[in-house]
N, C-alpha and C positions, 0 to 999 in steps of 0.2 A: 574464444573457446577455452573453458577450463578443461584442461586435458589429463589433470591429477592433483590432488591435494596439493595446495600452495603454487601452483603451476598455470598460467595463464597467457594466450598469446593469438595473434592474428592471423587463422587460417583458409584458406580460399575452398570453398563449399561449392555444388553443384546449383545452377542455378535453379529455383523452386518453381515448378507449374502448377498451374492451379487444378487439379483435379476436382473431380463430382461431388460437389456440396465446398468447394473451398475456394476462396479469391488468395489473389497473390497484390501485397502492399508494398511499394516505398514504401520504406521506412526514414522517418524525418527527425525523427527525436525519441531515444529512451533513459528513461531514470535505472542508475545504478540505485540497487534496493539493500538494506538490510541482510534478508535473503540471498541476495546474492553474494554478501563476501561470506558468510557462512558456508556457502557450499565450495567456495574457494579455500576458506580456511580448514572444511574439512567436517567442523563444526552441526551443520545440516542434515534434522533426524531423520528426513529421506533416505541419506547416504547410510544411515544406520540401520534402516528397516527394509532396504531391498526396494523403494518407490523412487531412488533417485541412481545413478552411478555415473562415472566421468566414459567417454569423454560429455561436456555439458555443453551449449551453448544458452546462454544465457538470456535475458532482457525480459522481463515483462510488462512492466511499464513504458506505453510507447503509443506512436502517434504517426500517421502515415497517410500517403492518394492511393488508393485500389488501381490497379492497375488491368486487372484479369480475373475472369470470373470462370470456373469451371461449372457442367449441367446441373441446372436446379439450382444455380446460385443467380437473381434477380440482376441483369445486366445494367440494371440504371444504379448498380454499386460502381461501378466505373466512371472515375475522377473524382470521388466525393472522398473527404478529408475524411478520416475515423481512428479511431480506436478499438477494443477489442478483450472481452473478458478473458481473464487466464485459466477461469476452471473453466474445461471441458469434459461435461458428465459422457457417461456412456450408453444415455438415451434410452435406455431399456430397461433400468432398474427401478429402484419403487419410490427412494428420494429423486427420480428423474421424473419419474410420472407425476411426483408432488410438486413439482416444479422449484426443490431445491437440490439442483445440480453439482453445486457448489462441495456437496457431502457427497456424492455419488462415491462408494466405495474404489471402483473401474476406473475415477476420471482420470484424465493426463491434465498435467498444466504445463503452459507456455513458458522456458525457460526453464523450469524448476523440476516437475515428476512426469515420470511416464519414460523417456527418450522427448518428448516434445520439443523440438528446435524452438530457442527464442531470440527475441527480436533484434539482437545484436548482430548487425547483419544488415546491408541495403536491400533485402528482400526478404521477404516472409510470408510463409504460407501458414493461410489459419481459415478456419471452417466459415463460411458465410454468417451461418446463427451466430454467431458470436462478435458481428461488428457492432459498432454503436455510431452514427454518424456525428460529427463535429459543425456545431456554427461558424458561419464564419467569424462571428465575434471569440471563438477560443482559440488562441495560436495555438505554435506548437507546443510553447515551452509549456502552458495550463493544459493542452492535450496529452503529455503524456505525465500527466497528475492527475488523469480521471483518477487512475486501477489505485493508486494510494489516498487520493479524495473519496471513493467510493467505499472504504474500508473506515475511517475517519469517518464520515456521515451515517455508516451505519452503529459506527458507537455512538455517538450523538442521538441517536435516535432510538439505542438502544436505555439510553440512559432516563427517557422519558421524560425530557424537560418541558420545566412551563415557563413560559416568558417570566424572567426574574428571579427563578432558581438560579443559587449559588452551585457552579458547578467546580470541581477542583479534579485538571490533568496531567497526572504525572507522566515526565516523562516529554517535552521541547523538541523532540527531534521531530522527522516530516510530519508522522502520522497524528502524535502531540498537538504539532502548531495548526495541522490544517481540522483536526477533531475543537479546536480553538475556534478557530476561523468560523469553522459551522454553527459553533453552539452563540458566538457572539451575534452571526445573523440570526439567530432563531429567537434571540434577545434575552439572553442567558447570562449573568454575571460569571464571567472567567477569571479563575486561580489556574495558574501553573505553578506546578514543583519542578525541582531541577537540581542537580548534582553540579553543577559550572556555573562559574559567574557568567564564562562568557555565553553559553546561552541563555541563558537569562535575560542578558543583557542583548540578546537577539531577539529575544519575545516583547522585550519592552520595546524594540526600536519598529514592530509591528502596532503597536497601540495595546500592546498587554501589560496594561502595570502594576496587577494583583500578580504578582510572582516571587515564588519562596524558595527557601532550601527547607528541608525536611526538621528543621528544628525553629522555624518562626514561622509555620503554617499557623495562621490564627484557631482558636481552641474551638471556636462552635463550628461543629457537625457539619457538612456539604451534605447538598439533597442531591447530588450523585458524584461519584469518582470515578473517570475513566483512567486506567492505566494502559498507557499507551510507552512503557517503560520497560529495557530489560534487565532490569535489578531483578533479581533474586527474592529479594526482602518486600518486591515493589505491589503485590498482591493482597500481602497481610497487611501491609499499611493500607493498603485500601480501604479494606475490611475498617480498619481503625477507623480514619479520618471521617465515614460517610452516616448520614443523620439515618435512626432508627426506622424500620418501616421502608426505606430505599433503597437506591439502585445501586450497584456496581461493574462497572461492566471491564472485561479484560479484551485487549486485545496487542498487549506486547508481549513476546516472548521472552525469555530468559533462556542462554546457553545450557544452563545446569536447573536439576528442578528446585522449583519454587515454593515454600510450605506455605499453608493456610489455614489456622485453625476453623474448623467448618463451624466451630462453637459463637465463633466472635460474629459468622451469619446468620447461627441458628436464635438465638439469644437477643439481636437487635431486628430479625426479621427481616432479613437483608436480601433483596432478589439479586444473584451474582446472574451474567448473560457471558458468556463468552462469544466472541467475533473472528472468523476465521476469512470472509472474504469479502471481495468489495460487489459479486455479483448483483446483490441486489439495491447495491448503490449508484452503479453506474449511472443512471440516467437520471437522478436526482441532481448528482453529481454534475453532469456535465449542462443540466439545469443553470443551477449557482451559479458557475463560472460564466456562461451566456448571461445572465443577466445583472453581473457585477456583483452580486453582493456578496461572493465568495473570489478573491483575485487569488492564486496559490503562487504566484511566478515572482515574488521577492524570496520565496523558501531556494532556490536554484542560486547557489552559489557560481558555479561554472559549466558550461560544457566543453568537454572535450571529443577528441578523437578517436574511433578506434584501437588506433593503437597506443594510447594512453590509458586506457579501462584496466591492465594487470594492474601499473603502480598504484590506480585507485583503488584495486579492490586489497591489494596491500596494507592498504593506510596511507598513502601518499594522497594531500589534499591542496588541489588549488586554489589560489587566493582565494577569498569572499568569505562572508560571512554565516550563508546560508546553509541547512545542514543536508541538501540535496546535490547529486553531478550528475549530469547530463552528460548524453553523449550524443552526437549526429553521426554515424556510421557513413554520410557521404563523405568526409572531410579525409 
């Protein structure tokens, strides 16, 4: 539970029942996000805008057995592995009718806005509509990299590739490597940019070996750039780097805002997309990983414990290379 700015620690909560329209999950596995050391640090413009406030519990990325169904929720969800979207619309408004919930003005998300309890935790309650069941061929550590696989797939998809488009993404960390992942099964020649040798030197040791720093990016145009990066500066190079008439799609944020000359869009005819969630990736997502041609579970550097999640959401990083931490909330 983060309980104030820079403040985090292991507290005993009541246990969760599954009320009318909600199952209650084991939980087996969640990804520390991005996101979530921002709202730790304080950083997080929920916290800014009245959508988010402490105390927080956190997790949204996660993988878990249903356990309990409450009325109107299908009891054959009991025992089955799953997962579970983090925008929860409020079902009544006009992006809910259009079946993008994702924007719903009302929604709550799991972990992050609303009050929503997230999955950091041996139990969690979350609304039926909102599972997604698991193959058996996807463990846990790829089950709880649907909700960041499904965010990554939709940039990929946003990006509008054709088999052998040159695509270049900045930005190697989860969303980066697995937006990577995708685009190379869709049969897409991948560039990564990157600020570190040593991730760099983590995307090559995946089979990435088009990978740059921001000053030996080769000179001809990409027919799409996703920025999956939170530089500052990491937007407008987009803009730069991407061939006239194409795509660019954003989906990493920056602490502090980002400038973009809308000239350098208007000028090469550039369709920018921005990406906010993985909802409508999920079960593409969890496609891939069942049928191998997307593996995400070399990006999982370590899991930890419960009570280990403050010094990671600190900065504190256990061994490994990968730029993901797991935790199992049984341990």
């Amino acid at each position: 539970m983060i309980s104030a700015k820079g403040t985090a620690g292991v507290e005993e909560v009541a246990v969760p029942v599954a009320a009318q329209g909600d199952a209650v999950v084991d939980v087996e596995r969640v990804g520390v996000c991005g996101t979530d050391v921002e709202l730790f640090t304080g950083e997080m413009e929920y916290l800014h805008d009245g959508n988010a406030r402490y105390p927080i519990r956190i997790g949204h990325e996660w993988m878990g057995t249903v356990t309990s169904v409450g009325a109107g929720v299908d009891p054959a969800w009991v025992g089955r592995r799953v997962t579970g979207d983090t925008m929860l619309g409020c079902g009544h408004c006009r992006s809910c009718a259009e079946g993008t919930h994702w924007v719903c003005e009302f929604r709550t998300e799991i972990g992050i806005r609303g009050g929503r309890a997230g999955a950091l935790a041996e139990r969690l309650a979350v609304p039926g509509r909102s599972l997604h069941a698991l193959p058996e061929t996807v463990g846990g550590t790829a089950g709880a990299l649907v909700e960041p696989g499904g965010n990554a797939l939709r940039a990929v998809r946003a990006a509008g590739l054709d088999r052998g488009d040159r695509v270049l993404i900045l930005g190697p960390g989860t969303i980066g490597l697995l937006a990577a992942m995708f685009a190379r099964a869709a049969g897409a020649e991948v560039h990564l940019l990157g600020a570190t040798g040593a991730s760099l030197e983590f995307a090559r040791s995946l089979g990435f070996r088009r990978t740059w720093t921001e000053a030996a990016v080769p000179a001809e145009p990409f027919d799409a750039v996703i920025d999956a990066s939170n530089a500052p500066s990491s937007p407008s190079a987009a803009a730069r780097f991407v061939r006239a008439g194409k795509r660019v799609v954003y989906i990493g944020l920056s602490g502090a805002p980002s400038l973009l000359d809308t000239r350098s869009l208007v000028l090469k005819d550039v369709t920018a997309v921005g990406v906010l969630s993985a909802s409508p990736g999920l079960a593409g997502t969890i496609e891939h990983y069942a049928d191998g041609s997307v593996d995400p579970s070399p990006l999982v550097a370590a899991t930890v414990g419960l009570a280990d999640v403050a010094a990671v959401l600190a900065g504190e990083r256990p061994s490994g290379a990968g730029p993901k931490i797991h935790v199992d909330p049984r341990r």
